[in-house]
ZAMINU-116239 format. One record per atom (N, C-alpha, C): residue number from 1; residue in one letter; atom name; x, y, z. Coordinates in pm, whole numbers. Example, Ala and Ser with C-alpha at 12.3 -4.5 7.8 and 13.67 -1.06 7.14 Angstrom:
! residues 2
  pos  code  site      c1      c2      c3
    1     A     N    1319    -569     780
    1     A    CA    1230    -450     780
    1     A     C    1320    -330     780
    2     S     N    1285    -225     708
    2     S    CA    1367    -106     714
    2     S     C    1290       3     787
***
This chain:
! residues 79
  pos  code  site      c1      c2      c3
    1     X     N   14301   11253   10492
    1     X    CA   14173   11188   10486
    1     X     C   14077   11266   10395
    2     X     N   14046   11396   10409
    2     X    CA   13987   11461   10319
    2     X     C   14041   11488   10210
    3     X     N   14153   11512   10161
    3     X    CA   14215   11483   10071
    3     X     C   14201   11357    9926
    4     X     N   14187   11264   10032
    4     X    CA   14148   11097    9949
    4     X     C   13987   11086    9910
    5     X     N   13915   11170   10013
    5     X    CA   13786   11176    9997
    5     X     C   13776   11242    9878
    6     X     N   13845   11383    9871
    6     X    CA   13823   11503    9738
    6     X     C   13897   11412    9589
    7     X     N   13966   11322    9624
    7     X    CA   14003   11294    9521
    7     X     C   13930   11163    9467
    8     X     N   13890   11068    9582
    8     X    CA   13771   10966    9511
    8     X     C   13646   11024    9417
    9     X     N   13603   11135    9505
    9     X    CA   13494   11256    9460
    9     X     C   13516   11236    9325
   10     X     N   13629   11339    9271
   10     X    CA   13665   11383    9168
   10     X     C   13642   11269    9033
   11     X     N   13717   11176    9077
   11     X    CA   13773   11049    9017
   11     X     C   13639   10985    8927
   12     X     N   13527   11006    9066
   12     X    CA   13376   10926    9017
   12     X     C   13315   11051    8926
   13     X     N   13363   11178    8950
   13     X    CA   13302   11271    8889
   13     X     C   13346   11289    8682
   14     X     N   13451   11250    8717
   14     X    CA   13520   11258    8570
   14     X     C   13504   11145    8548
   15     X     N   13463   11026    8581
   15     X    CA   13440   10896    8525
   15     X     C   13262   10920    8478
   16     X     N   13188   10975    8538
   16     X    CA   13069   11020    8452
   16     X     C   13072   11078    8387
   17     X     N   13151   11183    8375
   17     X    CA   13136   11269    8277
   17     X     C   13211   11202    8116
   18     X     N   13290   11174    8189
   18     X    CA   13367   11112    8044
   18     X     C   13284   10992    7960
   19     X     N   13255   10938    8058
   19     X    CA   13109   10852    7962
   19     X     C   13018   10922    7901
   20     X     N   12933   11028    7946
   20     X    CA   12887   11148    7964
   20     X     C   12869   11185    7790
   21     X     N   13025   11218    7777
   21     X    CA   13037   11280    7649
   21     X     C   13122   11222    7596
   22     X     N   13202   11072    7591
   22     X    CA   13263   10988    7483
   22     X     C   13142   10894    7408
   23     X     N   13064   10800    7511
   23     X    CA   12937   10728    7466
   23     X     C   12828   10811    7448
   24     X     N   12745   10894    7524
   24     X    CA   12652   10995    7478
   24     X     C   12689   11109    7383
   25     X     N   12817   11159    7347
   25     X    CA   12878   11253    7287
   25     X     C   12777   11379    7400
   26     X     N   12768   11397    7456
   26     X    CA   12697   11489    7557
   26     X     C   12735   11663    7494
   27     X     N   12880   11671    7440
   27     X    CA   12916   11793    7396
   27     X     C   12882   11819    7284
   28     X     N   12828   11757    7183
   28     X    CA   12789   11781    7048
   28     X     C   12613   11787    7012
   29     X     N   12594   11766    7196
   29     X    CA   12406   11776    7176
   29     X     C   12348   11953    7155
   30     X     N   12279   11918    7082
   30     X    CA   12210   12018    7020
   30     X     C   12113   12066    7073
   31     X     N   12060   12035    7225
   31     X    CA   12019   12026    7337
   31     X     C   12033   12167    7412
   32     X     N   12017   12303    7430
   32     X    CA   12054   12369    7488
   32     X     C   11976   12488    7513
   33     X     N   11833   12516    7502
   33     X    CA   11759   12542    7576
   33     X     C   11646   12572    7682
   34     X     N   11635   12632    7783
   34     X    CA   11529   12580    7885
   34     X     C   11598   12481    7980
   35     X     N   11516   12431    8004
   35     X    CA   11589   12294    8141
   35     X     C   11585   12129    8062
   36     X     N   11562   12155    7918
   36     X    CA   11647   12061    7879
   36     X     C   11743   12003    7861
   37     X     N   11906   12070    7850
   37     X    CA   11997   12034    7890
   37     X     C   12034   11950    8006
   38     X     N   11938   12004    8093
   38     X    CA   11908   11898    8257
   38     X     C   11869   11816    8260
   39     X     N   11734   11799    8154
   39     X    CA   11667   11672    8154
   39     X     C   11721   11567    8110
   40     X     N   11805   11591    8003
   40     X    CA   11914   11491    7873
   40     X     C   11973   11447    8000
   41     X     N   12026   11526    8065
   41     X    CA   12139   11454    8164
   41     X     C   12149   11391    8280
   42     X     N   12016   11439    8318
   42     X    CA   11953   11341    8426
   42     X     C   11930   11179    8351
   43     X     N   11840   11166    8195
   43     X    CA   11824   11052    8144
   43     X     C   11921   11003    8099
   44     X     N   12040   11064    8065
   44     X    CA   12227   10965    8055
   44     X     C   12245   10925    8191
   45     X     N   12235   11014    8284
   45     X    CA   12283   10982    8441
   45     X     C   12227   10824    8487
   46     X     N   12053   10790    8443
   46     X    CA   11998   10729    8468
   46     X     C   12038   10618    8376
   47     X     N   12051   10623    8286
   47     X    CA   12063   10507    8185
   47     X     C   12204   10488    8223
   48     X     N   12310   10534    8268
   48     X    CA   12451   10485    8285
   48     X     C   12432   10407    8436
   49     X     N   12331   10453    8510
   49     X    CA   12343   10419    8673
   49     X     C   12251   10260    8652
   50     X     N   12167   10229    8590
   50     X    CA   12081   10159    8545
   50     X     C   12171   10032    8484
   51     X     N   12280   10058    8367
   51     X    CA   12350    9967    8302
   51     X     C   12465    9913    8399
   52     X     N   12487    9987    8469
   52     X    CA   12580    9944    8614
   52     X     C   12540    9888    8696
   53     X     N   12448    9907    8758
   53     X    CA   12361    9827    8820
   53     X     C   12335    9656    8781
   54     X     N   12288    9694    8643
   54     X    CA   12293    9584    8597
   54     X     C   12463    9458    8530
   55     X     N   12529    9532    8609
   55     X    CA   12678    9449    8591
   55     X     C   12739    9539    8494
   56     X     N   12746    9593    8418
   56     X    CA   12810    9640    8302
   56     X     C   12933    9741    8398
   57     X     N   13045    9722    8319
   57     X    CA   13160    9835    8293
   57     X     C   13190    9912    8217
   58     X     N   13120    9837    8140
   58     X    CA   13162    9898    7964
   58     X     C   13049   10004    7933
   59     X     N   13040   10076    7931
   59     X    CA   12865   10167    7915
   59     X     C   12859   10179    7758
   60     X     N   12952   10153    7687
   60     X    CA   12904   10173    7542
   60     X     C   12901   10036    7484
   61     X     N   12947    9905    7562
   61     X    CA   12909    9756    7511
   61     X     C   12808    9715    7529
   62     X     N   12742    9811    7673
   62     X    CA   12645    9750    7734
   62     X     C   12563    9817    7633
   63     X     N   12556    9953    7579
   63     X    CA   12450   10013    7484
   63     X     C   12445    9916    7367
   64     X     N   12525    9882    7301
   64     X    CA   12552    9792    7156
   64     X     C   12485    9670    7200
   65     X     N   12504    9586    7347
   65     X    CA   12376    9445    7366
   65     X     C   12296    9564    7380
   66     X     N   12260    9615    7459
   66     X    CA   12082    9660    7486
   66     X     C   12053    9643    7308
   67     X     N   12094    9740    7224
   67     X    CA   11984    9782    7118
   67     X     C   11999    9599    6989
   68     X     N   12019    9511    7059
   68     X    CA   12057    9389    6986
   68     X     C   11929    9306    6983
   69     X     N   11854    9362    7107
   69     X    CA   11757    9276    7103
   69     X     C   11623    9379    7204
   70     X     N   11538    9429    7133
   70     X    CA   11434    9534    7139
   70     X     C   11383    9556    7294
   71     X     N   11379    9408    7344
   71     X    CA   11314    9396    7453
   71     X     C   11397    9424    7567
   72     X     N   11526    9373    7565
   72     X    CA   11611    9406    7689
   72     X     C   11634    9525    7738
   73     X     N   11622    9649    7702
   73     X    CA   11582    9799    7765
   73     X     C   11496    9774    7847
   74     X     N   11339    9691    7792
   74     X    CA   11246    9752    7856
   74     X     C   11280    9661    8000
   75     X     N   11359    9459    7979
   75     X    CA   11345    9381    8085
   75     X     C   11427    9450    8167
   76     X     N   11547    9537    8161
   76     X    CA   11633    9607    8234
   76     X     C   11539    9714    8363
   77     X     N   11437    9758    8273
   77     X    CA   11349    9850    8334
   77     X     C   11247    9799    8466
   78     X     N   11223    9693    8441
   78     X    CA   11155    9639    8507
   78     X     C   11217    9544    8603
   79     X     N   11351    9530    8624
   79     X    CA   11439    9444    8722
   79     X     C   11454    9596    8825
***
C-alpha cells in the first residue's frame, strides 16, 4: 500500500517536472539567483496547474492556443 502510494507520488512528481523542463526548458533558465529560481517555479507550477484545470493534457498545445489569441490567458485567469 505504501509502496503504490510512493510510487503514484513519484510518477506525479516526474510528470511535473518533465513538463517543467521539456515545455518551460526550466534547465536552460538563466534564472539563478536569490529566491528567484522559486519564484519562476512556483509561476510554471501555476500556469501548468491552471492549463489542467482548464482541460488540457497537452501543456505545450495548450501554450501554442493560449498565445493564438491575446485574450485567452487573461479569460483563463478569470474562470
Amino acid at each position: 500500500m505504501l509502496s503504490g502510494w510512493v510510487r503514484q507520488h513519484w510518477g506525479i512528481e516526474n510528470k511535473l517536472h518533465h513538463v517543467r523542463d521539456v515545455t518551460y526548458e526550466e534547465d536552460r533558465s538563466q534564472v539563478r539567483t536569490g529566491s528567484a529560481p522559486q519564484v519562476m517555479a512556483t509561476l510554471r507550477n501555476t500556469a501548468i496547474g491552471l492549463l489542467r484545470a482548464a482541460g488540457f493534457d497537452n501543456i505545450a498545445e495548450a501554450n501554442r492556443h493560449m498565445i493564438r489569441d491575446e485574450a485567452r490567458p487573461l479569460r483563463l485567469l478569470q474562470t
